[in-house]
C-alpha positions as CSV (number, residue, x, y, z in Angstrom):
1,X,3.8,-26.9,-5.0
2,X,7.1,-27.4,-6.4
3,X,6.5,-26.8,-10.4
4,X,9.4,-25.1,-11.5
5,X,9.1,-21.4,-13.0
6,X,10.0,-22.4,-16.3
7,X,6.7,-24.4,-16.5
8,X,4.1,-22.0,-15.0
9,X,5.6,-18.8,-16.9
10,X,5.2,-20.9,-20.4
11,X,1.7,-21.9,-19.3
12,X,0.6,-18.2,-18.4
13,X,2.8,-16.8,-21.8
14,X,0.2,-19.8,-23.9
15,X,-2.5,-18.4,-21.8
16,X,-2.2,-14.9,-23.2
17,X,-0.8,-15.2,-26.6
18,X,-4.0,-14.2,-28.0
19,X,-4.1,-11.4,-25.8
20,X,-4.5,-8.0,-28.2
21,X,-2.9,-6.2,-24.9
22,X,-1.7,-7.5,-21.4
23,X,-2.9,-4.7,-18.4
24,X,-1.3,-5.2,-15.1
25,X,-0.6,-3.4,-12.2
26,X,2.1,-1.2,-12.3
27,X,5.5,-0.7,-14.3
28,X,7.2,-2.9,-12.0
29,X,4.6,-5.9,-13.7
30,X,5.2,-4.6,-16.5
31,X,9.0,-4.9,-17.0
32,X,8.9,-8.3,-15.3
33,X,6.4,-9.7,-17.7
34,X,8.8,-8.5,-20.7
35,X,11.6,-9.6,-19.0
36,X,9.7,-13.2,-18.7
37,X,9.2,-13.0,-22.4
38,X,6.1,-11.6,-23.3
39,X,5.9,-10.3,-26.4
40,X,2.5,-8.4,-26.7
41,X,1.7,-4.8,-25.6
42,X,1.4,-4.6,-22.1
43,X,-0.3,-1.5,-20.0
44,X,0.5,-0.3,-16.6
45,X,-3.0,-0.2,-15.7
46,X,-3.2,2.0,-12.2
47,X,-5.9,2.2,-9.7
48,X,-7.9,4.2,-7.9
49,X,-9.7,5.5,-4.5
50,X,-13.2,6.3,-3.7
51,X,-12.2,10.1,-2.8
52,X,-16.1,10.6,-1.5
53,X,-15.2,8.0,1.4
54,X,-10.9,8.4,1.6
55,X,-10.9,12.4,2.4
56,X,-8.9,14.2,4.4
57,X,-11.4,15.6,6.5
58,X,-11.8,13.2,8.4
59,X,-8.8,13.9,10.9
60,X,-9.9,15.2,14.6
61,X,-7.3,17.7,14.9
62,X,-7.2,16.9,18.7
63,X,-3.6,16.6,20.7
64,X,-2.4,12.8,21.0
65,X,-0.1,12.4,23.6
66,X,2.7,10.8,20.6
67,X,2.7,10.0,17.3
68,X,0.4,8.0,15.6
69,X,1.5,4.8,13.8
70,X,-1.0,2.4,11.8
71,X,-0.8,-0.2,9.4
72,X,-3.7,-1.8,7.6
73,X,-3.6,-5.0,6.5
74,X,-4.8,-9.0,6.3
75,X,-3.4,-10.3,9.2
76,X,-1.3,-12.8,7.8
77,X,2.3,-14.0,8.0
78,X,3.2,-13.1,4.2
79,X,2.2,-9.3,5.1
80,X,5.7,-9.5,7.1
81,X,3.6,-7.5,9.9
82,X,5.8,-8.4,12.6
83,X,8.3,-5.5,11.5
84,X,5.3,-3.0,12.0
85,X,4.8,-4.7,15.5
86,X,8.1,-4.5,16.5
87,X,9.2,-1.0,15.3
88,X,10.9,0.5,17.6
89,X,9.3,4.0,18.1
90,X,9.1,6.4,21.4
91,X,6.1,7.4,22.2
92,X,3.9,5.8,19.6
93,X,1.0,4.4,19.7
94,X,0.7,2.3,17.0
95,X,-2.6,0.4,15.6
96,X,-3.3,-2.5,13.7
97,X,-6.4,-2.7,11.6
98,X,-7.6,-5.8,10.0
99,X,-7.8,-9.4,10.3
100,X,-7.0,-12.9,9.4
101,X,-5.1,-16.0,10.7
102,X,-2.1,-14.1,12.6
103,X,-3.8,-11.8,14.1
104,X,-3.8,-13.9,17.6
105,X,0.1,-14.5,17.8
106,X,0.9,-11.3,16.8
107,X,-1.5,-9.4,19.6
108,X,-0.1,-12.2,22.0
109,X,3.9,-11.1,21.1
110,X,2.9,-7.7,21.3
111,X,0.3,-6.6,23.6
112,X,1.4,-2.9,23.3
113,X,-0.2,-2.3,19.6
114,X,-3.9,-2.1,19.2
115,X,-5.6,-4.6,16.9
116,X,-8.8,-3.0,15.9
117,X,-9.9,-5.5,13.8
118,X,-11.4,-5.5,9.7
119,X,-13.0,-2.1,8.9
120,X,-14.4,-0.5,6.1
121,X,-15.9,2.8,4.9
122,X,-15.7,5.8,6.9
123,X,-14.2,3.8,9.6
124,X,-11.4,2.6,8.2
125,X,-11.0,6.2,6.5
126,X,-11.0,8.1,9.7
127,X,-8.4,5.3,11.0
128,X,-6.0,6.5,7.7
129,X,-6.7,10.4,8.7
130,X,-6.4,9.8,12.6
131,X,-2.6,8.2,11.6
132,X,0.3,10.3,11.6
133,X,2.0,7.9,9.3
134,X,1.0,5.1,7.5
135,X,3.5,2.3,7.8
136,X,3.6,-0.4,4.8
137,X,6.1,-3.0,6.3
138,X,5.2,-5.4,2.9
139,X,8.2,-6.6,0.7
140,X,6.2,-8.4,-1.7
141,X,3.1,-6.7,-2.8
142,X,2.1,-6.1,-6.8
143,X,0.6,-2.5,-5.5
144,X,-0.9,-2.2,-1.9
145,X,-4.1,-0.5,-2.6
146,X,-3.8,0.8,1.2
147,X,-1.0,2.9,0.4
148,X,-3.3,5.1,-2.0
149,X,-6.5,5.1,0.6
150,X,-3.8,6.3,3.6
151,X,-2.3,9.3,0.9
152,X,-5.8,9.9,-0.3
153,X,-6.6,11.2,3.6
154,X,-3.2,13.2,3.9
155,X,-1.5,10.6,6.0
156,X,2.3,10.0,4.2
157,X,3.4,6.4,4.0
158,X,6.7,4.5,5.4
159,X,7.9,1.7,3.3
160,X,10.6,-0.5,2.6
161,X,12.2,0.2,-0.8
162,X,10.5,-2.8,-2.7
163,X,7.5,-3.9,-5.4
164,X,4.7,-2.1,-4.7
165,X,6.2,1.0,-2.4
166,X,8.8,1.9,-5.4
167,X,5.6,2.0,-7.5
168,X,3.0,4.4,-5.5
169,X,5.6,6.5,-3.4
170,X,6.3,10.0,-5.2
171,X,9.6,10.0,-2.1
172,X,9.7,12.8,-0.1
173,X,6.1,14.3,-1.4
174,X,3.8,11.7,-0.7
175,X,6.0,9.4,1.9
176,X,9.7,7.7,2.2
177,X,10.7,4.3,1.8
178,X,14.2,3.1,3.6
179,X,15.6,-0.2,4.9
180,X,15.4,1.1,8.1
181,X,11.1,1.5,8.4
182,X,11.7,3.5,11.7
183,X,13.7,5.9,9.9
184,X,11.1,5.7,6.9
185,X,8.5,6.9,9.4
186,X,10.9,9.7,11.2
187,X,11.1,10.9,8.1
188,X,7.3,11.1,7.1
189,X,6.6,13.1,10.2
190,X,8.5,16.0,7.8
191,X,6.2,15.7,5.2
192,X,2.9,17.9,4.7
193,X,-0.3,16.7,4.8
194,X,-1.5,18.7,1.9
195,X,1.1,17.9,0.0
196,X,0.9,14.1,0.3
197,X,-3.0,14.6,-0.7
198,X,-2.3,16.7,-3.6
199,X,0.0,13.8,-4.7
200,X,-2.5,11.1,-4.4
201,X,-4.7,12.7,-7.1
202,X,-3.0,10.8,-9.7
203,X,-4.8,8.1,-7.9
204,X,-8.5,8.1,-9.1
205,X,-10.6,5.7,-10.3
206,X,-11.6,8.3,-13.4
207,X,-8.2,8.0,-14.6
208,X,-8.4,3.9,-14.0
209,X,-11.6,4.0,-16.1
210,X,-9.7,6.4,-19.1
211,X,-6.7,3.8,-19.2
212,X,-9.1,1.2,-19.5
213,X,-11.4,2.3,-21.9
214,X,-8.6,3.6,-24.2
215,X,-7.0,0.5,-24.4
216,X,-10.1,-1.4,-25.4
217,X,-10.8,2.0,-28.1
């Protein structure tokens, strides 16, 4: 809307100044709200998966004829999708779940990924198993709650180095970021299953719930 930065970050430091503590989303939010002059205490407050819902068990352990790509998402221009879509990959089939305003030019520009539409519950937790890797093609995300429900089923996640990825990705145990997201993915085809899921138990809402209640204690 064209108010300059200086304006908005004075307004939101006046907003909080009676704050007792700031908790935001991850480390990354956390530095930049110091860096923009906030002077409180601010948490890294984390989040968390419904593990009775995102499970590994879920996978069919049938043979796919390649390797199975999928991104979950609002279908929106921001989500910088369009790198997921065009990915170059042999033999992948590669599947888009969600919706939103894009979704229509993207399936017309590329009519070999599958748009499955907006799911939740066990479906969209048997879509996270099914995937051999999750790809995150985001560069400007505060968390990506989706990376935690794809790890919480086994499945590694491909990411660019950026906000969000650098945050949630343990690299090399529970999925690899890279400017290249083709070679991100490679990569994550290395990476075991168990291992990824034994990574994402640092992702619960229990220990969401702890952080939370011992900053208000």
């Amino acid at each position: 809307m064209g108010v300059p930065e200086f304006i908005t970050w004075a307004y939101v430091r006046w907003f909080h100044k009676h704050s007792g503590k700031v908790l935001t989303t991850t480390e990354t939010m956390v530095n930049e709200l110091r860096d923009q002059g906030f002077d409180g205490t601010v948490i890294s407050w984390t989040r968390g998966v419904d593990r009775e819902v995102f499970r590994p068990d879920w996978r069919d352990l049938k043979e796919n004829d390649g390797p199975v790509l999928v991104c979950v998402s609002r279908v929106s221009k921001e989500k910088n999708l369009d790198d997921f879509c065009a990915m170059k990959y042999p033999g992948a089939r590669k599947i888009m779940v969600g919706d939103g305003p894009y979704r229509k030019e993207l399936q017309q520009k590329y009519p070999d990924v599958e748009f499955v539409g907006f799911k939740t519950g066990r479906a969209l937790a048997e879509y996270y198993a099914q995937a051999d890797v999750f790809v995150f093609p985001s560069k400007w995300e505060t968390f990506g709650l989706v990376m935690i429900e794809a790890m919480a089923c086994g499945t590694p996640v491909a990411a660019y180095p950026a906000p969000g990825p650098l945050d949630v990705i343990d690299p090399g145990v529970t999925g690899i970021m890279d400017q290249n997201l083709a070679t991100a993915t490679y990569k994550c085809m290395g990476l075991d299953r168990e291992t990824v899921w034994q990574g994402s138990q640092r992702w619960s809402w229990q220990l969401a719930w702890e952080i939370f209640r011992d900053n208000l204690v």
